[in-house]
C-alpha positions in Angstrom: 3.5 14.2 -0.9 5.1 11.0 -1.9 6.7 7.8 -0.5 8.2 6.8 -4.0 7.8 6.7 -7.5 5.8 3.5 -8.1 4.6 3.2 -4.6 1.2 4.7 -2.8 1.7 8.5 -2.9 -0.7 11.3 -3.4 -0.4 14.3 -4.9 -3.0 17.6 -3.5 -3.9 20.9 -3.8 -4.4 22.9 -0.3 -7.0 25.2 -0.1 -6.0 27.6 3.3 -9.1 29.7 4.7 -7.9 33.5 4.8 -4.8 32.8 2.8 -3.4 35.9 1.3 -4.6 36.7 -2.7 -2.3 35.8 -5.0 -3.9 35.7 -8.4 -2.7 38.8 -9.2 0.1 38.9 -7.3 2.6 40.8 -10.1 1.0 43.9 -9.5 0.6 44.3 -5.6 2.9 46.5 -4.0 6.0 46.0 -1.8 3.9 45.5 1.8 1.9 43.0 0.3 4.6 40.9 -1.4 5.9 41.2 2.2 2.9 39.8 3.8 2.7 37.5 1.2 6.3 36.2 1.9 5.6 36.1 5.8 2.4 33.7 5.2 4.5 31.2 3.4 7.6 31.2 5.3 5.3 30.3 8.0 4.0 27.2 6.4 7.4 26.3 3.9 11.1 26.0 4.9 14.2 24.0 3.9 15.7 24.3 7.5 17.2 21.0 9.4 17.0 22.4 13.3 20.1 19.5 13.7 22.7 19.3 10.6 24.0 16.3 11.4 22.1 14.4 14.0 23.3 11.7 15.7 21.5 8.4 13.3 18.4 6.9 15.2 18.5 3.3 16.6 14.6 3.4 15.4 14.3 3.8 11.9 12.8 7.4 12.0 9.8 6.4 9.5 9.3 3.3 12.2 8.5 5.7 15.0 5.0 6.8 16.7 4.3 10.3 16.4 3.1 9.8 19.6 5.8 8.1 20.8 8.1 11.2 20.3 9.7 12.7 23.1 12.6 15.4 21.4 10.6 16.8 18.6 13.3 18.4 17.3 15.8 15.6 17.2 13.2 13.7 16.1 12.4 16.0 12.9 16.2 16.8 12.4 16.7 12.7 11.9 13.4 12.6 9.8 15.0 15.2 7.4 18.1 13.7 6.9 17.8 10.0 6.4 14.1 10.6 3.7 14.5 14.5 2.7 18.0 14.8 1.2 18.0 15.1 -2.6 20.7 12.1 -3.2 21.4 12.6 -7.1 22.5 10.1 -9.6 22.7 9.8 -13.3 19.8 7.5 -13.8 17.4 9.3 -12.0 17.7 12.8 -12.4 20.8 13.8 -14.0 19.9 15.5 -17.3 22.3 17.6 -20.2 21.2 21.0 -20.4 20.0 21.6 -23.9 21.6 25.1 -23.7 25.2 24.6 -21.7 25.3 20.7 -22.7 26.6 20.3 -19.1 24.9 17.4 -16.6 23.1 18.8 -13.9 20.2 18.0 -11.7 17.1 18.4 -13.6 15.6 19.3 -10.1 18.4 22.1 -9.4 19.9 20.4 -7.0 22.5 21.6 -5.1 20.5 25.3 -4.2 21.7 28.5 -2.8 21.6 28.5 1.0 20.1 31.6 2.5 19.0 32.9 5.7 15.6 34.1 4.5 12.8 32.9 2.9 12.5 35.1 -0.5 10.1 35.8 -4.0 12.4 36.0 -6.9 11.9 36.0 -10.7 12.8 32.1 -12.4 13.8 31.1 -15.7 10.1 31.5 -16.6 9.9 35.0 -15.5 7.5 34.6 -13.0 7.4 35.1 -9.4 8.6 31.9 -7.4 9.3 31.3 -3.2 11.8 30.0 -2.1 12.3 28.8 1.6 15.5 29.8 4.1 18.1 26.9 3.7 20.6 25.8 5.8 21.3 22.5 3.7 21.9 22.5 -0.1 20.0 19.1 -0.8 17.0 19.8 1.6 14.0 19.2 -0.4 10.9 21.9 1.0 8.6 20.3 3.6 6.0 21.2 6.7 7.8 20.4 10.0 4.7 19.6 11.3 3.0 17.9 8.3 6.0 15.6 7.7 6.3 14.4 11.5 2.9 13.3 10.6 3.5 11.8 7.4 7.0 10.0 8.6 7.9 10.1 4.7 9.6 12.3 2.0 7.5 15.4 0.9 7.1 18.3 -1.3 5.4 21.3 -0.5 5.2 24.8 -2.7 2.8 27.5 -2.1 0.2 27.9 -5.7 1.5 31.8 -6.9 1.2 30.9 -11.0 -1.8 29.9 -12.2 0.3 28.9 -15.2 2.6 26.6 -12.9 -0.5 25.3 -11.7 -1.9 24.2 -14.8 1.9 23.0 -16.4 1.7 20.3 -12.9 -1.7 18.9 -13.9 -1.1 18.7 -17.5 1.8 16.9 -16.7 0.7 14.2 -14.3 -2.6 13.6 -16.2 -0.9 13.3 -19.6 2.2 10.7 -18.7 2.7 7.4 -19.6 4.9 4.5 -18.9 7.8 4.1 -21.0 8.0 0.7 -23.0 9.6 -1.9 -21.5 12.4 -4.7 -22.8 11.7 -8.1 -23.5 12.8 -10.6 -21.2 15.2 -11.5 -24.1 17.0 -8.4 -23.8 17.1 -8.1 -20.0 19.0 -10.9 -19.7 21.4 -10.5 -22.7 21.9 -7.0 -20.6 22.2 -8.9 -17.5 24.8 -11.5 -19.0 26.7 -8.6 -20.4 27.7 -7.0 -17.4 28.5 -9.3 -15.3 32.2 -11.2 -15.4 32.6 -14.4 -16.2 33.1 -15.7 -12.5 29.8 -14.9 -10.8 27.5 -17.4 -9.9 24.1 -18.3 -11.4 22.2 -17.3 -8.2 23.2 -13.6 -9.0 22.3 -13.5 -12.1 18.6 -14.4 -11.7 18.6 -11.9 -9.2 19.4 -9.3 -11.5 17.1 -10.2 -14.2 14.3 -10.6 -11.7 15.0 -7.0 -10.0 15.5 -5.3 -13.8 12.4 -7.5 -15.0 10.4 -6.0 -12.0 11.5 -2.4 -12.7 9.6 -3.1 -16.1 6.0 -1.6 -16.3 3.9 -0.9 -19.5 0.9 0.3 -18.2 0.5 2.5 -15.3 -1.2 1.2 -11.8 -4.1 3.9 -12.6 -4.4 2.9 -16.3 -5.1 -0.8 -15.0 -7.8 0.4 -12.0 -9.5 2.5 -15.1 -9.3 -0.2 -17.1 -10.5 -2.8 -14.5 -13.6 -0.6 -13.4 -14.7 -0.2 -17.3 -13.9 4.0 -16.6 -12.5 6.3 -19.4 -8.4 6.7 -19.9 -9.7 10.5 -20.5 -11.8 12.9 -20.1 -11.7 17.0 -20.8 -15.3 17.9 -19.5 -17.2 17.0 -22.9 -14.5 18.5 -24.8 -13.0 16.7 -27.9 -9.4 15.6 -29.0 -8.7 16.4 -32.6 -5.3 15.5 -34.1 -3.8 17.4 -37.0 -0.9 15.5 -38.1 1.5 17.7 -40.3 4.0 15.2 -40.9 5.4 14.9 -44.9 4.1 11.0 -45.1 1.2 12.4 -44.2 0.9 15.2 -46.9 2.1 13.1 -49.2 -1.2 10.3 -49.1 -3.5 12.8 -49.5 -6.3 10.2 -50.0 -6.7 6.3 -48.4 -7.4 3.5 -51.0 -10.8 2.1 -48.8 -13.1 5.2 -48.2 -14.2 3.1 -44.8 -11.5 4.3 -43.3 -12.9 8.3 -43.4 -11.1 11.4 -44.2 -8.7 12.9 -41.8 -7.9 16.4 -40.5 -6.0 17.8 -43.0 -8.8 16.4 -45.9 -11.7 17.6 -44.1 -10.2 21.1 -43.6 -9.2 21.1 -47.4 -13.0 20.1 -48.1 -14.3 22.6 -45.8 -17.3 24.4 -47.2 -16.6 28.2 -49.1 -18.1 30.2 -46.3 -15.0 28.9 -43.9 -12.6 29.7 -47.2 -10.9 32.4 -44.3 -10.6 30.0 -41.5 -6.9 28.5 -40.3 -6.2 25.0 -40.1 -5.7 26.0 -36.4 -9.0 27.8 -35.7 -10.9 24.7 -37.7 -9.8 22.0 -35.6 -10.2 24.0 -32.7 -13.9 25.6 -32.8 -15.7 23.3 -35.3 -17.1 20.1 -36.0 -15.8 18.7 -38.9 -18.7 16.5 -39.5 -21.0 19.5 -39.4 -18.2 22.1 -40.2 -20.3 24.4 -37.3 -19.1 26.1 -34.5 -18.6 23.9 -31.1 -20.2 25.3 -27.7 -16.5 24.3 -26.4 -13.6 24.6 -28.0 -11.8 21.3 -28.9 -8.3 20.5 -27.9 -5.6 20.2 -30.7 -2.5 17.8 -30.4 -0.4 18.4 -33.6 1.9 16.3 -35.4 5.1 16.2 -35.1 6.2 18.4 -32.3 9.1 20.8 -33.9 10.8 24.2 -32.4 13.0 26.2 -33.7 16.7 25.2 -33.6 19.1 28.2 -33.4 22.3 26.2 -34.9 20.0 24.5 -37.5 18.5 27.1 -40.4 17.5 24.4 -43.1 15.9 22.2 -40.3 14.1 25.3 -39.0 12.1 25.6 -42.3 9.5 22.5 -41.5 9.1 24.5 -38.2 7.9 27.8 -40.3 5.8 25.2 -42.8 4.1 23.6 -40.1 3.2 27.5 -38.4 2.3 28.9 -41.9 0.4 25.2 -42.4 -1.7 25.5 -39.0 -2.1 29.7 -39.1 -2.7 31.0 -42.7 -6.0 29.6 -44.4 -5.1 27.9 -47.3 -6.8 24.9 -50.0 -3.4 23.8 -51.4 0.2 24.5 -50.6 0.7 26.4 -54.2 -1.4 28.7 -52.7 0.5 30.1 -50.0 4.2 29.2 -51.4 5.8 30.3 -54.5 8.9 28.3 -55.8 11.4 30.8 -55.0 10.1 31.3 -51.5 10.7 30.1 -48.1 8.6 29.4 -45.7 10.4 31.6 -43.2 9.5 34.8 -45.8 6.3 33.3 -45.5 6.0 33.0 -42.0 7.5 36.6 -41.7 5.0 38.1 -44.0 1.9 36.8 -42.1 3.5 38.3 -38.8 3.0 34.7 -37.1 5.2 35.4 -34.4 2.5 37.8 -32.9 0.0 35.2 -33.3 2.1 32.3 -32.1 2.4 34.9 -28.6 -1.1 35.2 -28.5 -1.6 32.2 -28.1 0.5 31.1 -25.8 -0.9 34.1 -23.5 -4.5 32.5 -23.9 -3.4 29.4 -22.5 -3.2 27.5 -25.7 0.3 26.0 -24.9 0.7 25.7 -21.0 3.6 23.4 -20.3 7.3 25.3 -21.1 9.6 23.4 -22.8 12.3 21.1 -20.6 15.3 22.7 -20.4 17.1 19.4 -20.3 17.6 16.5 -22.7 15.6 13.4 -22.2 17.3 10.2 -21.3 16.4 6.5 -21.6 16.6 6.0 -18.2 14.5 9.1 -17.6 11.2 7.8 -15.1 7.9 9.5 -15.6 7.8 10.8 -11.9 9.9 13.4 -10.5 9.2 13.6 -6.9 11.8 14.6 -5.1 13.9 13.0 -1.9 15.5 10.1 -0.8 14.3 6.6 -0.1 15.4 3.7 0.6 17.5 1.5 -1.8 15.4 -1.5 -2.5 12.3 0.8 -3.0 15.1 2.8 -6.0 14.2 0.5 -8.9 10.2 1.6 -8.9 11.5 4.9 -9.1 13.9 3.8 -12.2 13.0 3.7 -15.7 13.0 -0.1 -18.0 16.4 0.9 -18.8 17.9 1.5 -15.8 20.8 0.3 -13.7 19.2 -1.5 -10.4 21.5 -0.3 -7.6 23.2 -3.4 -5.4 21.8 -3.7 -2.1 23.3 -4.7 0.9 20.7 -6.1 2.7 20.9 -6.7 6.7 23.8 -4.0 6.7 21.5 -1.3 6.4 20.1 1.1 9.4 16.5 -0.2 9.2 18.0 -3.6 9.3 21.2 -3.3 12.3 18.4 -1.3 14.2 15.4 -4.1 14.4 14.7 -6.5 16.7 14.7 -9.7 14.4 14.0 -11.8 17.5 10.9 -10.3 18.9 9.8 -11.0 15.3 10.9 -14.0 15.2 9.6 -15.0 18.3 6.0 -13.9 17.0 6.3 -16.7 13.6 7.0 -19.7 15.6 3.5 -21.0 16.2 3.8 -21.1 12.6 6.5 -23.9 12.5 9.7 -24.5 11.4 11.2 -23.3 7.9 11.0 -27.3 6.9 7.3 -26.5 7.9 7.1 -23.4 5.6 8.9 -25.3 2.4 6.3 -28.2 2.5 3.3 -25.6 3.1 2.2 -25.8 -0.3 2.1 -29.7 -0.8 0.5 -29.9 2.9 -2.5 -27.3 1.8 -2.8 -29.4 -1.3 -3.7 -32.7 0.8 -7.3 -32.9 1.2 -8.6 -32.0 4.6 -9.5 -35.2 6.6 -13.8 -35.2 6.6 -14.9 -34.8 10.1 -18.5 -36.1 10.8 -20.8 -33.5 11.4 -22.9 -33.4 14.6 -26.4 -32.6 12.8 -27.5 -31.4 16.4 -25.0 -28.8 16.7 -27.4 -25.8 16.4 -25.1 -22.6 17.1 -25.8 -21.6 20.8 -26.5 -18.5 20.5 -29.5 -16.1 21.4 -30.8 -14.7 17.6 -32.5 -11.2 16.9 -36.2 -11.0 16.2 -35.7 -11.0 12.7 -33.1 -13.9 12.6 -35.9 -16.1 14.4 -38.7 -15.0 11.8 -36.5 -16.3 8.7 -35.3 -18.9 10.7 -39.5 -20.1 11.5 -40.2 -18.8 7.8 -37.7 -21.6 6.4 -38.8 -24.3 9.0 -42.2 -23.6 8.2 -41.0 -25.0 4.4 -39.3 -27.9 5.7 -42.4 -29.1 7.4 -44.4 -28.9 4.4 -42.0 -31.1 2.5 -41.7 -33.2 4.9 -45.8 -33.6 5.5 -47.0 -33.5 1.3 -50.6 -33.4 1.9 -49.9 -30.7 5.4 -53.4 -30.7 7.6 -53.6 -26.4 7.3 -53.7 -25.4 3.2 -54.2 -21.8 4.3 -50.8 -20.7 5.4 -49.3 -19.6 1.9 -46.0 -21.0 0.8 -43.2 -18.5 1.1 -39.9 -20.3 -1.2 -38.1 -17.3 -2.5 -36.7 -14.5 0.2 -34.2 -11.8 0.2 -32.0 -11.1 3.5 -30.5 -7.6 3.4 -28.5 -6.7 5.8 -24.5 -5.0 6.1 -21.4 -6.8 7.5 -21.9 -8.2 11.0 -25.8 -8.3 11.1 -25.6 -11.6 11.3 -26.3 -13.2 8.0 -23.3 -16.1 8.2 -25.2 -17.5 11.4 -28.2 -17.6 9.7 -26.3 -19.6 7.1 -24.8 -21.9 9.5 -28.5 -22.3 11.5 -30.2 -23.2 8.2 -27.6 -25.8 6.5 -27.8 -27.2 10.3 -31.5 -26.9 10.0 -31.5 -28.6 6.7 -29.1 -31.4 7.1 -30.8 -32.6 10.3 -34.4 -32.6 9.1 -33.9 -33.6 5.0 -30.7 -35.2 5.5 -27.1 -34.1 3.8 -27.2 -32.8 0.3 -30.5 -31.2 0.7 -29.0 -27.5 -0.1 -26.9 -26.0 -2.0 -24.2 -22.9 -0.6 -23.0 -20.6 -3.5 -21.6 -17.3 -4.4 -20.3 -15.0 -6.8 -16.9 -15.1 -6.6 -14.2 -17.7 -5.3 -13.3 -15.7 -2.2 -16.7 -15.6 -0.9 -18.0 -19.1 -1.6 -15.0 -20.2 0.3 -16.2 -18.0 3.3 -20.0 -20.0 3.1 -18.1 -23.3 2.8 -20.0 -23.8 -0.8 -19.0 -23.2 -4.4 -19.1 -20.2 -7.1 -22.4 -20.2 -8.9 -20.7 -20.4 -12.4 -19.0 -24.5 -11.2 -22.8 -25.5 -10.0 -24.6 -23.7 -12.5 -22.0 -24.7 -15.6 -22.6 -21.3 -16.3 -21.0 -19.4 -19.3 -18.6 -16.6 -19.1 -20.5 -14.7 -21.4 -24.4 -14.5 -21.4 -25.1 -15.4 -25.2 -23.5 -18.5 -24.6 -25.6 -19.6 -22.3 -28.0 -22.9 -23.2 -29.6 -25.8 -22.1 -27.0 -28.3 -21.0 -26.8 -31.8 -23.0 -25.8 -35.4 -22.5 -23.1 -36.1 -19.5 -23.6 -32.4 -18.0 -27.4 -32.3 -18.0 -26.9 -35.8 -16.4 -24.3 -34.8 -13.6 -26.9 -31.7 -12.8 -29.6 -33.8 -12.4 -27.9 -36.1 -10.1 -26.2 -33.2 -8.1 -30.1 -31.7 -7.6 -32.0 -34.7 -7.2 -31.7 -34.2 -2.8 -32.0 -30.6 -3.0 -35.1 -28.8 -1.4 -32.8 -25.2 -0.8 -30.7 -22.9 -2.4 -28.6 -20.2 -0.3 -27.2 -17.6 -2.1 -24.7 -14.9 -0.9 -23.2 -11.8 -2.0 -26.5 -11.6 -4.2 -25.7 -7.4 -4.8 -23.0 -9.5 -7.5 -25.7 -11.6 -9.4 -27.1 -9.5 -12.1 -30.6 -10.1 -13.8 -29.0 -12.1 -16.4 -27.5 -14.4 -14.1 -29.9 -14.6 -12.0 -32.3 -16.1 -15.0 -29.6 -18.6 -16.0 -29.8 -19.7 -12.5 -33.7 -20.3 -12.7 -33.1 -22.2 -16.0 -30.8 -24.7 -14.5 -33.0 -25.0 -11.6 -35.6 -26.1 -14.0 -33.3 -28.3 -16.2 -32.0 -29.8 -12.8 -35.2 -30.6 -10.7 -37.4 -31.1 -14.1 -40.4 -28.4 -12.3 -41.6 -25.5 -14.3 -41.5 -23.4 -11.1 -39.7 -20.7 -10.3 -36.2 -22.1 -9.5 -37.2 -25.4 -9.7 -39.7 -25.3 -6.7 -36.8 -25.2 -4.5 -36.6 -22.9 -1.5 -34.0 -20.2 -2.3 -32.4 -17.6 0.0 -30.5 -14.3 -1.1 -28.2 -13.0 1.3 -26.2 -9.8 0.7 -26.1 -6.3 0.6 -27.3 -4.4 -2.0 -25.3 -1.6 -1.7 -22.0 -3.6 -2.2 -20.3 -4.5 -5.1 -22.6 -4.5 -8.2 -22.3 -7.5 -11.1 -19.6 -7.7 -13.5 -20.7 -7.0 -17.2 -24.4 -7.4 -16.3 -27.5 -5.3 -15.2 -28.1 -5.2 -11.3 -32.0 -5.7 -9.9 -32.2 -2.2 -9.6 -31.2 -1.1 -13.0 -34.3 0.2 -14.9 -33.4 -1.1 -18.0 -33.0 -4.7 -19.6 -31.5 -5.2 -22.6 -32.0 -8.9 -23.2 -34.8 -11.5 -23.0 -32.2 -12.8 -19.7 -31.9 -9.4 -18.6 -35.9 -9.2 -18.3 -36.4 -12.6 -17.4 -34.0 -12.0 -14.3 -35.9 -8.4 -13.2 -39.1 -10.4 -13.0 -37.7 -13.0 -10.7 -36.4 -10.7 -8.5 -40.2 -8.6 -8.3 -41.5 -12.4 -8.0 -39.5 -12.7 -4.4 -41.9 -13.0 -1.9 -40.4 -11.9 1.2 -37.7 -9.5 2.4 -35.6 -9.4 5.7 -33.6 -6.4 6.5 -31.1 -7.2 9.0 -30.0 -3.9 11.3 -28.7 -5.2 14.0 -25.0 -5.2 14.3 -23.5 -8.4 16.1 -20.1 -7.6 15.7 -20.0 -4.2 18.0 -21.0 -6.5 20.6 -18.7 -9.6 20.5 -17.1 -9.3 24.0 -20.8 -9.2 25.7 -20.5 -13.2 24.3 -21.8 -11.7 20.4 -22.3 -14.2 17.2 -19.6 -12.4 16.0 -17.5 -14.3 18.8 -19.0 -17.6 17.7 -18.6 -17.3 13.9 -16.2 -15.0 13.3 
């Protein structure tokens, strides 16, 4: 299923419980090709129940499923406005490499028929294809799609090979490289006449310079989340490149730089003297030159095929076939000077071999039919979409369509003032141009009631940290306290998930704090910028004057050692939050600037200090969590021993926010 090309969409596999058998379906008989056919045109059509239905005042994607009243008008207007194959010659129409006429690389317009029917392709094997009544009705699910409210595509699985040619293909491509700005708007100044305005013209470079993309939305999350770009199930990649550069530097000038493919193989010891380039790269490891458990995957250099109006360029085809599938030491070998490398190829009978391959899987993905263009896109799902959603679909080189915006159906059909309506609290479009400069304005500091405890009722285990915490106050308060038997508790962990409460507890404790030790008495951090703001504090890396990278990290000097001492010199507490995002190292830094701050050799500086979190939320960035069993650094171990030091642990359970029209914290706090 898809929305468009560059948009969310998914792509799936359906597995069906008692779906007919199809993995050998070439050799069942009549009846079962029959049942087979039945099955599928149950599940797969290309049939609009309306041809041309009246056009929708809603927007049909807009509507409620539940909100339907006339399913079949309803699916009829579906199909027409995001179904229709609308074809154009940046998007999908390609030359055919074999009539050198344009057509629609996705065989649009199709035969119409009555019937759903199995029928031989171009590839020979069997394929389904759905009753039409409309010639540019991509496949859908009636049912599925009234669901979805988007474009589709649906096929039943019947070739394994097909199967495998779709994943290849989606887990293999990549972006194609963009223009520099440079040259977008040369291209943009080119078009256009003389006469249009400037305002146009930045529209079009902005609208071509966000069709650009270099790397693909899933290479970035991989990237992002430290995960491999690939991965064949402990299988390796081994290149053989075959081009004439190549053969030609036999040898590199700096050994550092290691022996390639093609050297390795011609080094490879005398009991593999029978082994094809081919069969080496494939099953051995050329460091060992033994056999692999699993067979690597080979990607050879460059890509050639056979030309039928080209003889003389056909001969590095048979030279790279005779190269990869007769064993050989050195080309004088295999080739005499009044051969060819077709005899050659000829001789060795490579076309059988060549076929076998191909049977075992070797080469899955069948050749395009079609020429590639520069404005081809990577995806080719099928359908039509709206036209300012086109250019994520387009390739860097493509033309971005015009749109007519407020013309359109989705736009005539809205109610604009109902929305409109909605936005006014917000002010006045004066009021939205200054937002920016107002936002920058510092906020106006309102004096804090120290008295205003939040009035609400807490949870057993709220109270406890709550007493814990006043228990500490008191005895800073009282230096020589009366009862030396209660033991000091100063470093505590509060676990606990979203709503169990641990922002009030926060709030109740910097309350706590500023009434009894006065203001600037604790300090409110967190990991990241998003989630300090939400504590009112600051990210532990701006308090801290921590370093981006741990073996950076030192004792601070001069003007910043003197500014930390001064921030700290009021402090008696530390709350932390998010603390699942403060690795081991960190957390050590943290105790070092403690020290450095408060000039005690204590853990943390003597200070009272708080975790709040949940430890099953995001881990830390590029360092070990407290439940990784191994350190690495004299931080890393430093940091796992502070966290065993902890004295106490709160786990929160209770969940406030499931209860916030009964008068919850939830409805206090947010």
């Amino acid at each position: 299923m898809a929305f468009t090309t560059g948009s969310p969409h998914c792509h799936g596999i359906f597995w069906i419980k008692n779906a007919p058998d199809v993995s050998n379906i070439e050799n069942e008989s009549e009846e079962y090709l029959a049942d087979v056919l039945n099955y599928f045109s149950n599940l797969v059509e290309a049939w609009n129940p309306i041809i041309n239905p009246e056009q929708a005042n809603t927007h049909p994607c807009r509507r409620n499923y539940s909100n339907v009243e006339d399913f079949e008008e309803d699916l009829a207007q579906l199909l027409h406005m995001v179904q229709r194959q609308v074809c154009s010659e940046n998007y999908c129409q390609r030359v055919n490499r074999k009539t050198k006429k344009k057509e629609c690389r996705f065989k649009f317009p199709r035969e119409m028929q009555e019937t759903s029917s199995m029928e031989k392709g171009d590839s020979e094997e069997l394929e389904f294809r759905p009753r039409r009544n409309d010639p540019n009705l991509n496949k859908c699910n009636a049912f599925l799609i009234q669901l979805w409210r988007a474009n589709m595509d649906i096929a039943p699985v019947i070739s394994k090979r097909a199967l495998l040619a779709y994943f290849s293909k989606y887990i293999s491509k990549c972006e194609v490289q963009s223009k520099s700005l440079q040259e977008i708007f040369t291209t943009v100044i080119d078009m256009l006449d003389g006469d249009v305005g400037a305002k146009k013209a930045i529209h079009k470079v902005f609208m071509k310079s966000c069709a650009e993309r270099d790397i693909g939305a899933q290479e970035v999350c991989h990237s992002l989340l430290r995960l491999n770009l690939h991965s064949a199930g402990g299988r390796q990649f081994v290149t053989v490149n075959l081009s004439e550069k190549k053969m030609e530097n036999e040898t590199f000038e700096n050994e550092t730089h290691g022996k390639c493919t093609l050297e390795k193989y011609k080094d490879r010891p005398n009991r593999l003297e029978n082994i094809s380039l081919w069969n080496f790269a494939k099953k051995y490891d050329m460091s060992k030159f033994q056999e692999v458990k699993r067979e690597n995957i080979v990607r050879v250099f460059p890509k050639l095929k056979l030309n039928v109006q080209d003889q003389i360029a056909n001969e590095d085809y048979y030279k790279q076939q005779v190269l990869l599938h007769v064993p050989w030491r050195d080309e004088s070998q295999i080739k005499n000077e009044n051969e060819t490398w077709e005899e050659i190829f000829q001789v060795n009978e490579l076309n059988d071999t060549i076929t076998t391959l191909f049977k075992m899987g070797n080469k899955i993905v069948v050749e395009d039919e079609y020429e590639s263009s520069e404005n081809e896109t990577s995806d080719e799902e099928d359908g039509d979409i709206l036209e300012e959603l086109l250019s994520s679909r387009l390739g860097p080189r493509s033309e971005i369509p015009s749109i007519d915006l407020g013309n359109r159906n989705v736009d005539t059909g809205y109610d604009w003032k109902s929305s409109f309506e909605k936005y006014q609290q917000y002010g006045s479009i004066v009021d939205f141009e200054n937002y920016i400069q107002k936002m920058k304005k510092p906020e106006p500091q309102l004096e804090q009631n120290v008295n205003d405890f939040p009035n609400v009722q807490l949870s057993t285990d709220q109270q406890e940290i709550i007493n814990v915490v006043t228990q500490e106050i008191v005895r800073i308060k009282t230096p020589h306290p009366t009862d030396n038997n209660i033991e000091s508790t100063k470093r505590i962990i509060v676990q606990g998930t979203a709503g169990t409460g641990k922002s009030l507890i926060i709030k109740y404790l910097t309350t706590l704090m500023t009434k009894e030790l006065g203001t600037g008495s604790f300090l409110l951090a967190a990991p990241t910028g998003v989630s300090a703001v939400l504590i009112n504090g600051k990210t532990l890396h701006s308090v801290f004057k921590l370093p981006r990278k741990t073996r950076k990290f030192k004792s601070l000097a001069g003007e910043q050692a003197r500014d930390l001492c001064n921030m700290m010199k009021d402090v008696k507490c530390l709350i932390l939050d998010e603390f699942s995002m403060i690795g081991c190292n960190t957390l050590a830094m943290i105790n070092r600037r403690c020290k450095e701050g408060t000039g005690c050799d204590e853990d943390f500086g003597g200070l009272i200090i708080l975790l709040l979190g949940d430890i099953k939320q995001l881990p830390p960035v590029k360092d070990y969590s407290f439940y990784s069993k191994t350190q690495q650094s004299l931080l890393g171990k430093e940091g796992k021993a502070l966290i065993n030091n902890f004295q106490k642990t709160y786990k929160l359970t209770t969940c406030h926010r499931q209860a916030k029209d009964r008068g919850s914290q939830r409805g206090t706090f947010g």
